[in-house]
N, C-alpha and C positions, 0 to 999 in steps of 0.2 A: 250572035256574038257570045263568047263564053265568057260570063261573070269570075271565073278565076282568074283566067290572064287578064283581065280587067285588072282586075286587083294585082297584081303581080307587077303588070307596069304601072300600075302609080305608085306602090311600094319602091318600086325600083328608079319610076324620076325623083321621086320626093328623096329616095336616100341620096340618086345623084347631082339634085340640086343641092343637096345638103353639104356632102364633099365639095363642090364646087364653093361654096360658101366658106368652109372650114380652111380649104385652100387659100381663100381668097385675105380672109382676115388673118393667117399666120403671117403675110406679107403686108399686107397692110393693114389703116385703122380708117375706113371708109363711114361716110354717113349712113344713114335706111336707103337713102334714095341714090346712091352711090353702088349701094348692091345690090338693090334691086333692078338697080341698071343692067350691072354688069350678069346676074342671074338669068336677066330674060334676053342679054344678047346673046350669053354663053346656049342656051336651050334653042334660040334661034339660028347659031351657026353650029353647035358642036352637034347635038343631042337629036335636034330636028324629028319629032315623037310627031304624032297625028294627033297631040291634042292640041283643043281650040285654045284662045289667048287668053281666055278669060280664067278657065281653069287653073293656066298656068300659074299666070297672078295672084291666084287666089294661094294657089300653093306656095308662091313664095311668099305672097302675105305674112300667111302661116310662121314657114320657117324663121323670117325676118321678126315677127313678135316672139315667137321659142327664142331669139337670139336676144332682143330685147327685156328679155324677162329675166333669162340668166345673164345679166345684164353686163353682155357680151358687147354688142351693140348698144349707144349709150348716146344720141345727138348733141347731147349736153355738154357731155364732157370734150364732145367730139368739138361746139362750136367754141368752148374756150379754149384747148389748144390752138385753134387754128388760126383765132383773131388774136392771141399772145404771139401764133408765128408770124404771121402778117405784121402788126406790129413792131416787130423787129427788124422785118424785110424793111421799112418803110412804107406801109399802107397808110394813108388817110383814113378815118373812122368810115366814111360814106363808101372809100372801095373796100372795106372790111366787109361791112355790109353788103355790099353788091357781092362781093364772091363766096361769101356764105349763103346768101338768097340761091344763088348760081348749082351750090352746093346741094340745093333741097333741102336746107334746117328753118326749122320753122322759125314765123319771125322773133316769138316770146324768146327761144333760144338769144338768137343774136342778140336783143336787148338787151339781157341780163348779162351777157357778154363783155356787152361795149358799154354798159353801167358797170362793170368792175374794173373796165380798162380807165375808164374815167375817176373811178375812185384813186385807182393805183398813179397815174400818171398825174403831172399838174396841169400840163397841157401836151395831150398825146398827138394831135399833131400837128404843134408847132417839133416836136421831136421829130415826129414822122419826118416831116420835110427838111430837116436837117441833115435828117441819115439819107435822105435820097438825093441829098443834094452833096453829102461825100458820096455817095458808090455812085454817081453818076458824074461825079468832079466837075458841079455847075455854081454858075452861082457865084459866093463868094472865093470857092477855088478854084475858078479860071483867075489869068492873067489878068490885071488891071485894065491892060491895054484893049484884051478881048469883050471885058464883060459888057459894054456898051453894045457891040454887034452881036453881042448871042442872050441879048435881054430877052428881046420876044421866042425866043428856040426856050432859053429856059422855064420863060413865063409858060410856054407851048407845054412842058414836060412836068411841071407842077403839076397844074390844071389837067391833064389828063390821068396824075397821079390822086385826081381828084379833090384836090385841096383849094382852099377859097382864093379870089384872088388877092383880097384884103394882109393874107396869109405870107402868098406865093410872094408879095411885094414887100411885106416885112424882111421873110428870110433873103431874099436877095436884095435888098439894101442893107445885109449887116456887114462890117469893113471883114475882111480875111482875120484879125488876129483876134476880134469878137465871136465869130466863128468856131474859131480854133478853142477858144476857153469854153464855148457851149459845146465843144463836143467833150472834150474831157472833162464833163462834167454828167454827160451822158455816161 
């Protein structure tokens, strides 16, 4: 085997995992493990080289810390954006949690996260589940006449929203115009 072209193509995957990366984050703002993802699927179907997995790895490692360092890549900042947008989607703290885990951010990240969420908020979600109970029009904004038969559907959509039951039973025992003054107050 000739040691130049050796060297030649790993000059040449390493710049094109690099493009590939550069590409990736003009479009988006991905976690480490988001593009490390997307780096070794891209090398799996595009690039498809004869080298082993390990190498590969290692090279994205690489790049992935170089990105880190010019601190390009940044999980930190990546896990408070994310749990601030969730939060306003209507997450529960516990699915913030689950889909930053999900995410590959480490756990120290997300604590520190969801300690500034809790700083910020009085009670974030008792909020949560107010705003998911308008974008889903459950709760106290169904009809009077319905809310009796779609109790347990709603109790069902809470709870998978993650939220306690203790919670889920508060916000749907409050009358429609108690509702209405706690959202405009949101």
């Amino acid at each position: 085997m000739n040691p130049t072209s050796n060297k030649r193509d790993f000059e040449e995957l390493t710049t094109n995992l690099k493009d590939l990366a550069y590409s990736y984050l003009e479009k988006y703002s991905p976690s480490k493990q988001q593009l490390k993802i997307y780096l070794l699927k891209k090398y799996l179907t595009k690039i498809k080289g004869t080298r082993s997995k390990k190498e590969v790895t290692s090279i994205i490692e690489e790049i992935i810390e170089n990105l880190e360092k010019n601190k390009i890549v940044n999980d930190e900042l990546y896990s408070d954006s994310k749990a601030r947008m969730f939060l306003r989607r209507g997450y529960s703290l516990k699915k913030i949690h689950q889909s930053l885990m999900n995410k590959g951010i480490d756990n120290k990240f997300i604590k520190k996260s969801i300690d500034k969420i809790k700083e910020d908020k009085i009670e974030p979600d008792f909020v949560s589940a107010l705003k998911l109970c308008k974008k889903r029009r459950i709760g106290p904004l169904r009809p009077n006449a319905n809310r009796e038969l779609f109790y347990k559907k709603d109790m069902g959509i809470l709870a998978r929203g993650g939220f306690s039951f203790d919670l889920s039973k508060r916000v749907l025992n409050l009358d429609t115009s108690e509702f209405n003054k706690l959202l405009k107050i949101i």
